[in-house]
N, C-alpha and C positions, 0 to 999 in steps of 0.2 A: 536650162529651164525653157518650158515651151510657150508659146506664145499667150494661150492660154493661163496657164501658171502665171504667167508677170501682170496680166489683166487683174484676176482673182486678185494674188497679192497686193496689186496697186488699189485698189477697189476697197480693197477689207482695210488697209493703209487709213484711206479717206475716211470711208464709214467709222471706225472707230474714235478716230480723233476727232471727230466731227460730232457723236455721239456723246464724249467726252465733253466735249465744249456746252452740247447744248443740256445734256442733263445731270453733271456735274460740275457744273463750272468754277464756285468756287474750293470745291476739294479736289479738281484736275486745275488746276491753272498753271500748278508751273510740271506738268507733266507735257510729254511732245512725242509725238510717235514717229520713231525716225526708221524705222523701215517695216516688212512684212512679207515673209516666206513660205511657201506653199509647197506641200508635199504633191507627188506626179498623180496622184488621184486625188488631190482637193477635198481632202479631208481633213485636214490639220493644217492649222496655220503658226508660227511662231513670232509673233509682234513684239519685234524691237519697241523699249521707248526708253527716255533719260530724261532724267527730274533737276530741275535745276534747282540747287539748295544746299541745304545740310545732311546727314547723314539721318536725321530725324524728318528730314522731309520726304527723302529716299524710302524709308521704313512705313510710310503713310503713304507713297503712291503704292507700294508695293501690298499691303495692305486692302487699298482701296480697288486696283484691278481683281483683286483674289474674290472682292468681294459683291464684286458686281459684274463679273464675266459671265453668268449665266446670261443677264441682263445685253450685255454686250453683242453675243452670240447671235441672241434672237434677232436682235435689230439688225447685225450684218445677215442675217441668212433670211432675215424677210424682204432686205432690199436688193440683196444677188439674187435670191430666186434661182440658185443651184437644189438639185436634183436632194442631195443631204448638206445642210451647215456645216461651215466645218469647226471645228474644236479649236478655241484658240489658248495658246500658250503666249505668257509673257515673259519676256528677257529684258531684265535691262541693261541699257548698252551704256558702256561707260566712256562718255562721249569726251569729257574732262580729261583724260587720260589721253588721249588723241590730240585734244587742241592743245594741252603743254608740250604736248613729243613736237606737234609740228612748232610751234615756238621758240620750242629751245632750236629746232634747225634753223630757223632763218633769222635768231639772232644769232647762230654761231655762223653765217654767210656772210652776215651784214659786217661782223667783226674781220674776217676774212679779205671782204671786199674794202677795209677801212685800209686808208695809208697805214706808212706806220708811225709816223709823228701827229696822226689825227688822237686828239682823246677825247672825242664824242660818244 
């Protein structure tokens, strides 16, 4: 990715979460935009984000981005002041699934690293 591309990215990253915050705040609140990926001619964006919740809260962020990304768009492409805005897609990352994988590993280190007459 070029230098460029990780600026953009990072930038529309900001802008959006940030957008989020301040004109939806309590229907984004437990919404988090954990990354942002730009194609090599900055037209298309793909914004990670993960809900922290239930699977009914999941269904309302996902909902609520679908429903105000026009919304969205404008606001990052009047503050980048790139040449075309670019189109943004949302994913959401399944962050939960991550933090138990690395948990089960470094409780099964910790077990490892245990005597073996310790039963802590």
């Amino acid at each position: 990715m070029s230098q460029r591309q990780l600026r953009v990215a990072e930038l529309v990253q900001r802008e959006v979460s940030l957008a989020l915050r301040q004109g939806w705040t309590a229907e984004a609140a437990l919404i988090t935009v954990t990354r942002a990926s730009v194609t090599p001619d900055l037209r298309q964006v793909r914004v990670g984000y993960a809900v922290s919740g239930d699977a009914a809260a999941g269904k309302a962020a996902r909902a609520l981005l679908r429903r105000i990304r026009g919304e969205l768009r404008s606001t990052v492409g009047h503050t980048l002041g790139l040449k075309s805005t670019p189109e943004l897609t949302f994913v959401e990352d399944d962050v939960t699934g991550g933090v138990a994988r690395v948990q089960a590993l470094l409780d099964e280190m910790s077990r490892k690293d245990r005597p073996a007459g310790d039963k802590a």
